[in-house]
N, C-alpha and C positions, 0 to 999 in steps of 0.2 A: 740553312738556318744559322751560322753561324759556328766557330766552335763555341763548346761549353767551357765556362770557368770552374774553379772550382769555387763551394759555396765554403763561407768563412764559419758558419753555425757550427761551432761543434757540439756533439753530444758527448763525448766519452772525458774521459781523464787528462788536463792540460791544454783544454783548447781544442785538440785532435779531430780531424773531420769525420768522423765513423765510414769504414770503409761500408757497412750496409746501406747509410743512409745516403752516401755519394751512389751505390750502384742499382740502387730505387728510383733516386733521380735522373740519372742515366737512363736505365728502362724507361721510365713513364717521360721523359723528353723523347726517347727515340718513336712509342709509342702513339703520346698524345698527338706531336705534329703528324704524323703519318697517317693516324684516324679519324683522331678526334678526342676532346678530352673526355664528353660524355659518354662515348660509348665504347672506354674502356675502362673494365673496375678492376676491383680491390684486388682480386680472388686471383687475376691475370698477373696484374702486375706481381703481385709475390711470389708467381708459379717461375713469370720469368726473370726476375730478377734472383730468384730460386733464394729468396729472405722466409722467416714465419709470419702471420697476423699477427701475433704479440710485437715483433721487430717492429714491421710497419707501421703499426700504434703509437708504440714506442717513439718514433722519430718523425711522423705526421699525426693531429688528432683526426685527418680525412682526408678523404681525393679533393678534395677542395685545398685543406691545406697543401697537397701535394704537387698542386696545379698554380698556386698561390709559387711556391720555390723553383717550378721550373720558369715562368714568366720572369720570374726573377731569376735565375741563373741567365738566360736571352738575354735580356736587358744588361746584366754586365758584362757579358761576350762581346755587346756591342759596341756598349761604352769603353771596353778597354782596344777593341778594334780601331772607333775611329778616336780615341787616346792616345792610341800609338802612331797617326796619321799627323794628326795635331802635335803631336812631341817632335816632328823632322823637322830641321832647316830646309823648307820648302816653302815657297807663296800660298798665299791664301785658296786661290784659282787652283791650285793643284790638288790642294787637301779637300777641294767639292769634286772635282774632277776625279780623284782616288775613291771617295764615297760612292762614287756613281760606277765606276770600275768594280768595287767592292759589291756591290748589286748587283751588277750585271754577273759576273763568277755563281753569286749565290741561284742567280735564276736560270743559268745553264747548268745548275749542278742534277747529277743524278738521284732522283728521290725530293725535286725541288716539290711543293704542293703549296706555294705561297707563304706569302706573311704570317709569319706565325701569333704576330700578336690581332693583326685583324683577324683571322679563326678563331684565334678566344674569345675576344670580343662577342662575335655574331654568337658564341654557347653562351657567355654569360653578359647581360644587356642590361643586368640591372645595374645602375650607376652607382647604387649605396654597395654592391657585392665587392672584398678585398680585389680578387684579381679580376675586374673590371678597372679598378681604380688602379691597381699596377700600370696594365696596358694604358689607362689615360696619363699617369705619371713619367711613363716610359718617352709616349707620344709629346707631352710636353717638353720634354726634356732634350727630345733631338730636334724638336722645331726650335726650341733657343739658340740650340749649339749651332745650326745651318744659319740662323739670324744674324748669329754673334760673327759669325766666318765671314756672311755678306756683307756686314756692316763695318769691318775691317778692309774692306774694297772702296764702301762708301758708305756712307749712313743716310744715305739719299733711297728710302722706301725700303728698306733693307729687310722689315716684317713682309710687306712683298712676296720679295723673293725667297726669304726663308718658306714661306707657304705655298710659292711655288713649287719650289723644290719637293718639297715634303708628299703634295699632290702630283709631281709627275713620278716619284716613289712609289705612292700607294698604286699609283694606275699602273706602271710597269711590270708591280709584283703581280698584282692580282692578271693581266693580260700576260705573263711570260707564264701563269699558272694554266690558265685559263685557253689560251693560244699557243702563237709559236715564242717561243721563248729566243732564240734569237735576235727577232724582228723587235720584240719588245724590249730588247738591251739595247740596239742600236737606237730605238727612238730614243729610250733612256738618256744615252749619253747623246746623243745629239740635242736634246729636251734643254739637258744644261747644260753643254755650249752656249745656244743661242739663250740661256736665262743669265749664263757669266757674259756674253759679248751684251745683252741690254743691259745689265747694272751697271758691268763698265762704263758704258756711255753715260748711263747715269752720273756717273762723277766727274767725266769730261764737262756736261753741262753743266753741273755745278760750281766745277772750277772757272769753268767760262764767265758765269753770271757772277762771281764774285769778282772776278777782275775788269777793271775800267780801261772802258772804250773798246773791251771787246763781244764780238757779237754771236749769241748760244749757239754753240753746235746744234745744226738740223738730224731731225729722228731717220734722217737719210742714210746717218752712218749706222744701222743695225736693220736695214729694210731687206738685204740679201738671207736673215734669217732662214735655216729650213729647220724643220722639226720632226720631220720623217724620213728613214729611210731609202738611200740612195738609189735604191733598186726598186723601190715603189713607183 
């Protein structure tokens, strides 16, 4: 799942993060992904987070609102993960390549059970509900960022491949959960390879057709593609 950040709300004196309300959030991240968010309540989580019902009141008005701040805690663990990928002097190609690396770690990890934000999703489906619209926000938000990466390669379909990328994501979480989790890293990263060796081409083309008297590169140069596993 990522690690967690900490969250900026404070509730106490000076801004201060309330050490209660940070290790409620901790319990019900470690919980919610592991179970589920519906089918762990109030009563649980403050036994083990060993807080009182008043505290937890206190600093969530519900398991919804509490479910609402761990979506949100994820979503900045991520942004600051691939934040710190984007901040290297490194090519573009690497920092998708480091994404896809940073995936494959989370989906070998011990206690992986999938996407965390596609699991909330499938609990809450209603599209007016706050963290429904989290995880769309979230979801928005990294398909831009993989768009904006693509399109610094080339701006030639670049929405594309940003939703490529995004869907060979979701498939790999969900089948490294689902399956073997190995097999679904190596397609992973093999998935975008062959999506970085076709964009590139992509802009060979188009460097091509912009210059006179020479003639497109044929879709010859990306046909050795594979997208599975060597040992398949």
């Amino acid at each position: 799942m990522g690690g967690m950040t900490r969250t900026e709300a404070g509730t106490g004196t000076g801004g201060r993060v309330s050490a209660a309300r940070e290790r409620l959030l901790r319990t019900a991240a470690q919980l919610f992904y592991a179970e589920g968010i519906h089918t762990v309540g109030v009563d649980r989580l403050v036994a083990e987070a060993k807080v009182t019902n008043a505290t937890f009141y206190r600093h969530f008005r519900s398991k919804d609102d509490l479910a609402l701040a761990y979506i949100g805690s994820v979503d900045q663990a991520i942004r600051g993960q691939i934040g710190s990928l984007m901040s290297t002097d490194v090519p573009t190609d690497a920092i998708l390549r480091g994404i896809g690396t940073s995936l494959v770690e989370q989906i070998r990890s011990p206690g992986y059970r999938g996407c965390a934000f596609l699991n909330a999703a499938a609990e809450f489906p209603d599209p007016g509900n706050p963290v429904h619209r989290a995880i769309v926000q979230h979801r928005e938000w990294f398909l831009q960022t993989v768009t904006t990466l693509f399109a610094t390669i080339t701006a030639e379909q670049a929405e594309h491949a940003g939703r490529h990328f995004v869907m060979l994501r979701d498939g790999a979480m969900s089948a490294g959960y689902l399956g073997d989790p190995v097999l679904a890293g190596e397609t992973l990263l093999r998935g975008i390879e062959g999506l970085l060796r076709i964009h590139a081409a992509r802009g060979l083309d188009e460097s091509a057709d912009s210059a006179p008297g020479q003639t497109p590169s044929a879709v010859t140069a990306v046909v050795d593609i594979e997208c599975s596993p060597s040992n398949v």
